[in-house]
C-alpha positions in Angstrom: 45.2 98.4 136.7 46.0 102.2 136.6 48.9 103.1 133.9 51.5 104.8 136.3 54.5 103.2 135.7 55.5 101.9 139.0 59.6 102.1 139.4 60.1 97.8 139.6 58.1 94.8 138.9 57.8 94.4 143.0 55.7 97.5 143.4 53.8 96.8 140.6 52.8 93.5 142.0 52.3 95.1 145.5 49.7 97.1 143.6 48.2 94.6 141.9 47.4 92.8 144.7 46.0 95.5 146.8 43.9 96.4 144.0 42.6 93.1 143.5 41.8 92.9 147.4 40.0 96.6 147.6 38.1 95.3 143.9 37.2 91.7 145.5 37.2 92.2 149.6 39.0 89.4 150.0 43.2 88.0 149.8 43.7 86.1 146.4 43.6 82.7 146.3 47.0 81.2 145.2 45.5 80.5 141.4 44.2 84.8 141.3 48.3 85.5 143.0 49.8 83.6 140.0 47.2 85.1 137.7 47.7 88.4 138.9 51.5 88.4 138.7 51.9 86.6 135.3 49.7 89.3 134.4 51.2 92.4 135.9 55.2 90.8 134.7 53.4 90.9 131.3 52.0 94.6 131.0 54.7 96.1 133.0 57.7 94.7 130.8 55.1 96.1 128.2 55.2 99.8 129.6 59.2 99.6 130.1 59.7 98.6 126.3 57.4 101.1 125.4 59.1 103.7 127.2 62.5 102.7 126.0 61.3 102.9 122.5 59.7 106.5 123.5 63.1 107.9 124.9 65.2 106.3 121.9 62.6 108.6 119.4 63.1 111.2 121.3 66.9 111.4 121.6 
């Protein structure tokens, strides 16, 4: 997954998945879909903290 930031957990997911289906030519199964969202939730709460705790530094 690429590391722009998108703006909401949504469009993060929304890329996910149409990453996934360019990667794999095919629509994830429902077990890849929960995969895939657990996993995008995960590193894009990751990039928000981390960006919190880069604009509290710099302030």
């Amino acid at each position: 997954m690429s590391h722009n930031h998108p703006a909401s957990k949504a469009e993060a997911i929304h890329d996910a998945i149409e990453h996934f289906q360019e990667e794999h030519h095919h629509v994830p199964d429902p077990h890849e879909k929960a995969r895939l969202v657990s996993n995008t939730i995960r590193e894009w709460e990751h990039d928000e903290v981390e960006e919190k705790h880069s604009a509290d530094k710099s302030a």
